[in-house]
C-alpha positions in Angstrom: 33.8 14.9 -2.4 30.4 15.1 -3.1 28.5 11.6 -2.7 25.0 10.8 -4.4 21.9 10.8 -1.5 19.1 8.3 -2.0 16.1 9.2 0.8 13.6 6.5 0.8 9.9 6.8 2.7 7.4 5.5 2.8 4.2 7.3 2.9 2.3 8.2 6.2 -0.6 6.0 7.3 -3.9 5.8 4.8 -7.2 5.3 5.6 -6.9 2.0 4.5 -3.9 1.4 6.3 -6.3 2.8 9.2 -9.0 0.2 8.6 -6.5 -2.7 8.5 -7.7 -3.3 4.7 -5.7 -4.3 1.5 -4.7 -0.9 -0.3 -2.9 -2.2 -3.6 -3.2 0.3 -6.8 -6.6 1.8 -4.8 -5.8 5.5 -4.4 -6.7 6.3 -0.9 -5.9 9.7 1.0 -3.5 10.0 4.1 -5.2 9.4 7.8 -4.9 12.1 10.1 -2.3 10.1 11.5 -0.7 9.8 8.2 -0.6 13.3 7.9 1.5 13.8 11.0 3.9 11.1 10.2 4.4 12.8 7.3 5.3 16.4 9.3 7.3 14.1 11.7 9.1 12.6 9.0 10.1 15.8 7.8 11.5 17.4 10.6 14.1 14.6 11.0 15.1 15.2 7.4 15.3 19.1 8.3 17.3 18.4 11.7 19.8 16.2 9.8 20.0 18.7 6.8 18.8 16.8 3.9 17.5 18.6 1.1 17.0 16.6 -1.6 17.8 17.6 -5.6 14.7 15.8 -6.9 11.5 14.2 -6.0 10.2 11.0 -7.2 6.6 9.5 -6.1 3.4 7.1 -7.6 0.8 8.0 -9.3 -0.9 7.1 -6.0 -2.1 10.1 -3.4 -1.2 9.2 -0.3 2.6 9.0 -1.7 2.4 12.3 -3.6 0.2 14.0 -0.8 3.2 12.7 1.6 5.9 14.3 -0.4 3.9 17.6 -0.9 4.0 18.2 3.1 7.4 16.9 3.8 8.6 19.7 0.6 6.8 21.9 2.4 7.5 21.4 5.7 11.1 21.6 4.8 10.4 24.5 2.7 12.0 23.1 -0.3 8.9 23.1 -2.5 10.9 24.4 -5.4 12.5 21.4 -7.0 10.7 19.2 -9.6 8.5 16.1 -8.4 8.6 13.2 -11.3 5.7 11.0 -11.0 5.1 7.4 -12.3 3.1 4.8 -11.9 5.9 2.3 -12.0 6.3 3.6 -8.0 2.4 2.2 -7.6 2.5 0.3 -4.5 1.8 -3.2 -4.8 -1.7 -4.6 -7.4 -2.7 -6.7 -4.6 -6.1 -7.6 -7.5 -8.8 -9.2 -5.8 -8.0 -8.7 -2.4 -8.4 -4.8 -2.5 -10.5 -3.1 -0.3 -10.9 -6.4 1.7 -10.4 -6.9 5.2 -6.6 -8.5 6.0 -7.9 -10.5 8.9 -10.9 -12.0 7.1 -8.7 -12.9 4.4 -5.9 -14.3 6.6 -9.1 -16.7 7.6 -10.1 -17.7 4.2 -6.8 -18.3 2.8 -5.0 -19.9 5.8 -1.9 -18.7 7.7 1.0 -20.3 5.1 -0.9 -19.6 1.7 -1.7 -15.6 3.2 2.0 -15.3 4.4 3.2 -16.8 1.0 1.1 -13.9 -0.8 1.8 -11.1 1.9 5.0 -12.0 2.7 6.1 -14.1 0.1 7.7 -13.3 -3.6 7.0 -15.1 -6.2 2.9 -15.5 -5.4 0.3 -13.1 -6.8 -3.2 -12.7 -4.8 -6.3 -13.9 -6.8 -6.5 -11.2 -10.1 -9.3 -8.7 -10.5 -11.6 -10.0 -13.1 -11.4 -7.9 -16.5 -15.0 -7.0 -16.1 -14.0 -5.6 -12.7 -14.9 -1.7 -12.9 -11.6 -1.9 -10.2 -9.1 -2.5 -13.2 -6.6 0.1 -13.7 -7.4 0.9 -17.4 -10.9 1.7 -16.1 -9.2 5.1 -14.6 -8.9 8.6 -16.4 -5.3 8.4 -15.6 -4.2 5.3 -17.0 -5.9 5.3 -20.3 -3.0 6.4 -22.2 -0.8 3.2 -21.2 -1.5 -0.2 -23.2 -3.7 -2.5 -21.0 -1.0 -5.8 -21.0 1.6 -3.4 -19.3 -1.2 -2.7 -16.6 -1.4 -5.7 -13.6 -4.3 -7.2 -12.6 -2.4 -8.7 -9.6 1.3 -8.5 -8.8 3.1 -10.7 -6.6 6.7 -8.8 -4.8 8.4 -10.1 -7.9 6.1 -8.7 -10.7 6.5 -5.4 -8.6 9.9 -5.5 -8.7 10.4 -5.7 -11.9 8.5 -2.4 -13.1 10.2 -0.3 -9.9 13.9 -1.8 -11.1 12.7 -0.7 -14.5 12.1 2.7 -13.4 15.0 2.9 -11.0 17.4 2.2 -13.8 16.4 3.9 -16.5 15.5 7.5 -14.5 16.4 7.7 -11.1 20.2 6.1 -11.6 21.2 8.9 -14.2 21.0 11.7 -11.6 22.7 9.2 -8.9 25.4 9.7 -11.4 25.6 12.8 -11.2 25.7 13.1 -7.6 22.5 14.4 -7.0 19.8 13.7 -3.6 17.1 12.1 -4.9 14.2 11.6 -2.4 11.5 8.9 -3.2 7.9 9.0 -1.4 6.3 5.9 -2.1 5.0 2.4 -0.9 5.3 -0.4 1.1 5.9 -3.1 -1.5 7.6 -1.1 -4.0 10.1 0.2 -1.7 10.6 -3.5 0.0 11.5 -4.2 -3.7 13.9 -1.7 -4.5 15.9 -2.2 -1.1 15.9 -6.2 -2.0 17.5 -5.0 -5.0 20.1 -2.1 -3.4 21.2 -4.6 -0.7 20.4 -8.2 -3.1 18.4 -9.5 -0.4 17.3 -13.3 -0.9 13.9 -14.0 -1.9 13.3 -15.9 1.7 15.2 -12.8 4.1 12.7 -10.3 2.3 9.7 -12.0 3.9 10.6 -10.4 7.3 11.6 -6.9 6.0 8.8 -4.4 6.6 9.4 -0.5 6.4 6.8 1.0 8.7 4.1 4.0 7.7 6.3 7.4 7.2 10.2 5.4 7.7 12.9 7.2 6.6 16.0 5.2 5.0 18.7 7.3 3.6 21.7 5.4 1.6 24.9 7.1 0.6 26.6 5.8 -2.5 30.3 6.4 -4.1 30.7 7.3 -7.6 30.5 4.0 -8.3 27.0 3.5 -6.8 28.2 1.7 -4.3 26.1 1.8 -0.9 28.6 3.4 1.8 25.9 4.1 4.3 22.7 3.1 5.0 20.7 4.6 8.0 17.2 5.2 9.5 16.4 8.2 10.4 15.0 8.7 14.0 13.5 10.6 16.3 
């Protein structure tokens, strides 16, 4: 029997990631280094024979320029790439674009871990006269302002990628299909809290590194039968 694939990964390293600086909604490129995680990811998905069905990713580049050199790397550029912004990483507001160590000094170890690490607290919000907010960009200007964050905490992220995951990804889990996902930090943190119903206090130490590969294997029931991490 067949069994529905879900391929998880996170993008390769940006250049914020690079400069140890909050990334959020702010739509940097891959690193060079991200680049090659991204052909290193994709020869472990070629060795252990995964080719996905479809492709879902952000609206964010370093996701969607990840998954454009793992489809081709596999050479499986053919199939269709769905794109939405529920899959953003993370609005980590205010803090974007700002140093993580100068902010872990300002804000103190437990209140920067709560909002890091932590679930239910958002970072300080972008001020609406912030040229940063989202509905300032060409490419959000067709989606009404209140649906657009101004911060998110793990929780407020979670909510829009469950959204999404319910509504369009679990339809062609359904039918069996291998659906590959290239997307972010946070947003994938929140979906596997969700796959595996992870407590709000065990998600605090779950990370998935730049470029990680997670593969889950569900029954017709969409029950997980497997989960592994791919490795070199």
């Amino acid at each position: 029997m067949k069994n529905a694939q879900l391929i998880l990964m996170r993008h390769g390293e940006s250049i914020y990631n690079q400069k140890n600086l909050f990334t959020g909604w702010t739509d940097v490129d891959l690193s060079d280094k991200g680049v090659k995680e991204a052909k290193e990811s994709a020869k472990l998905l070629k060795n252990a024979g995964i080719l996905p069905d479809i492709c879902f990713t952000s609206w964010l580049k370093r996701a969607i320029h990840t998954a454009q050199i793992v489809l081709k790397e596999i050479e499986w550029e053919h199939i269709n790439v769905l794109k939405s912004y529920k899959l953003n990483e993370r609005h980590y507001g205010a803090w974007q674009g700002r140093n993580k160590s100068e902010v872990l000094k300002e804000y103190g170890e437990a209140k920067f871990l709560a909002i890091r690490r932590g679930y239910d607290t958002p970072p300080p919000p972008l001020d609406t006269n912030d040229p940063r907010v989202p509905w300032n960009e060409k490419k959000y200007q067709n989606i009404e302002h209140n649906l657009l964050p101004l911060s998110e905490s793990l929780k407020d992220t979670k909510k829009r990628v469950i959204e999404y995951y319910n509504d369009i990804v679990t339809p062609y889990l359904k039918e069996e299909k291998k659906i590959f996902i290239s997307a972010h930090g946070n947003s994938l943190r929140a979906l596997v809290m969700y796959l595996e119903n992870i407590s709000k206090e065990d998600i605090r130490k779950f990370e998935i590194p730049t470029g990680e590969v997670i593969v889950y294997d569900f029954n017709r029931e969409l029950e997980i039968l497997n989960k592994h991490v791919l490795r070199s």
